[in-house]
C-alpha positions as CSV (number, residue, x, y, z in Angstrom):
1,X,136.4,105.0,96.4
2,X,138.8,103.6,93.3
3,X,139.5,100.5,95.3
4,X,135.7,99.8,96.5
5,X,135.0,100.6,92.2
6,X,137.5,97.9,91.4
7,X,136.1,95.5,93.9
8,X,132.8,95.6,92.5
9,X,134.2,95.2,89.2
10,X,136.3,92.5,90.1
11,X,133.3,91.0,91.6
12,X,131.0,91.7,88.6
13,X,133.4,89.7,86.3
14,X,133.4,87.0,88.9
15,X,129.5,86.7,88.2
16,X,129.7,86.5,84.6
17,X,132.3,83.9,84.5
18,X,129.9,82.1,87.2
19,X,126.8,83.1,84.7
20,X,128.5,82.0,81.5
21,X,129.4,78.0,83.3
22,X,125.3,78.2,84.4
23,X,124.6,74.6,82.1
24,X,121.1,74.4,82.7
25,X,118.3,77.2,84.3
26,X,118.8,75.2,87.6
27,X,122.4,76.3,87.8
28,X,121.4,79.8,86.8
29,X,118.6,79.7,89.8
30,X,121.4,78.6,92.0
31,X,123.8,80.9,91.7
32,X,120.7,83.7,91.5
33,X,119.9,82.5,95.2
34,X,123.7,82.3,96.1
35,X,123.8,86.1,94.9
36,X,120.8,87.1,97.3
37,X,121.9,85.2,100.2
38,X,126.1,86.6,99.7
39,X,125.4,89.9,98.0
40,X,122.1,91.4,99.3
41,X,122.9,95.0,97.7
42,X,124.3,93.2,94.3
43,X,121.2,91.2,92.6
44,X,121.9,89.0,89.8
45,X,119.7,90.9,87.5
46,X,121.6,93.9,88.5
47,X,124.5,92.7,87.6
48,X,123.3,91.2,83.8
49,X,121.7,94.6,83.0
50,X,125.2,96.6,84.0
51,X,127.1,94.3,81.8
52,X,124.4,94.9,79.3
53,X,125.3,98.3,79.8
54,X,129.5,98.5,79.5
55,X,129.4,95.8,76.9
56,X,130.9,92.8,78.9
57,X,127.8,90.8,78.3
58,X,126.0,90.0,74.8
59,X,122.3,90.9,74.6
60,X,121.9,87.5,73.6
61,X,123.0,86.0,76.8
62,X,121.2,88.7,79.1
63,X,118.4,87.8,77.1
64,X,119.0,84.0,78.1
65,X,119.3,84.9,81.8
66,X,116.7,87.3,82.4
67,X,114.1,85.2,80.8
68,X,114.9,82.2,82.4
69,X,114.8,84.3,86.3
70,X,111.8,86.3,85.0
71,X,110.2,82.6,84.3
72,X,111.2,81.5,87.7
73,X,109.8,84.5,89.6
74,X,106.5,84.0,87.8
75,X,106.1,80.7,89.0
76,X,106.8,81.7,92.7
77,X,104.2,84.5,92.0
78,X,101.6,82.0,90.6
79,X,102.2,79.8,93.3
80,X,101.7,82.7,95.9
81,X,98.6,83.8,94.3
82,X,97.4,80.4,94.3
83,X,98.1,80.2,98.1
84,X,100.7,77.0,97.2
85,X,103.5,79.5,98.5
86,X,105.8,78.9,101.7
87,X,105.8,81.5,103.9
């Protein structure tokens, strides 16, 4: 159970050295998508909000982060609700 704790970990600080490169919301998007698609269990909003929590991440960056995916996911809900989505 240590070693599968340490993984995570080790994968957690991983994806806030990927986070802190993000240059742009497109890069953060990216690696939000990469993060689904790799890491189905591990979300990227997960993974903000538990740095949040043991101090490896500034509020001021989670704030960053989280506005710019909560943006994004509005605008796929918008579009949905305005039948422009993809099914």
């Amino acid at each position: 159970m240590a070693s599968l704790t340490a993984m995570a970990a080790g994968r957690n600080e991983r994806v806030i050295a990927d986070l802190r490169a993000c240059s742009d919301p497109a890069d953060l998007l990216a690696l939000d998508e990469r993060m689904a698609l790799n890491h189905r269990d591990e979300s990227l909003h997960r993974v903000i909000c538990d740095g949040l929590r043991d101090r490896s991440i500034a509020p001021v960056e989670a704030a960053s982060w989280l506005t710019a995916l909560m943006d994004h996911r509005n605008r796929q809900l918008t579009a949905c609700l305005n039948m422009a989505c993809q099914v």
